[in-house]
N, C-alpha and C positions, 0 to 999 in steps of 0.2 A: 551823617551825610554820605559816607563811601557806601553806605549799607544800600541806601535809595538810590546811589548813583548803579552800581550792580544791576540790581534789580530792576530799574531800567532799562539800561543792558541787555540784560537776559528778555524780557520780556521784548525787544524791538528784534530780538535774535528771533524769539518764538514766530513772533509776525509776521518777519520776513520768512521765515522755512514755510510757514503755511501758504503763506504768497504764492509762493515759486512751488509747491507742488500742488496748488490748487491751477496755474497757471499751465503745470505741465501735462496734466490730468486733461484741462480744455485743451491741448495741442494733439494730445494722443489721438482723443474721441474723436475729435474732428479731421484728422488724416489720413482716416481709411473708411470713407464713407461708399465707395465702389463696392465694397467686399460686404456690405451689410444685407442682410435679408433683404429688406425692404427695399434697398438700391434694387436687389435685383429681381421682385417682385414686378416694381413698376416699370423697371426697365422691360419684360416680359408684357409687360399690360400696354406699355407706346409699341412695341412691337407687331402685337395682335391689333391695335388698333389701326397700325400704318397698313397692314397689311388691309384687313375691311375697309378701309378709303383705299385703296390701290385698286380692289378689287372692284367695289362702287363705281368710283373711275372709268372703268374699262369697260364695265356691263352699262354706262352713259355714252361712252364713246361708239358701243357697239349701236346701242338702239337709232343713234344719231345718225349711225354709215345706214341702218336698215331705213329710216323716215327719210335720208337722204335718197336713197333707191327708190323708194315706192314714192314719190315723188316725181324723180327722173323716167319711172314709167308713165302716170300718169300727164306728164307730160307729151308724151308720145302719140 
């Protein structure tokens, strides 16, 4: 009976170690995702796209002052 009770033991000892560095394993990976390729791939990719809508924007904003002008002449 002390043989099984051990072995027991040992064996909830095993499961817990693995626990706790399977646990610690998901805390590493997941706490520096900023620094990954890929974070900063796409981070580059929102960037170039803020930038062509910024730029879209403005070349809308311009044509709008221009059809607002050629308007206010014909107006005249």
């Amino acid at each position: 009976m002390q043989y099984k009770e051990k072995n027991t033991t040992i064996v909830m000892k095993i499961k817990k170690s693995v626990n706790t560095v399977f646990v610690m394993g998901l805390i590493v990976s997941c706490t520096n995702v900023k620094e990954s390729k890929e974070y900063k791939e796409l981070q580059a990719q929102r960037d170039s796209l803020l930038m062509q809508s910024a730029g879209a924007e403005a070349e809308a904003v311009e044509m709008m002052a221009v059809i607002s002008e050629v308007e206010a002449n014909f107006a005249r």
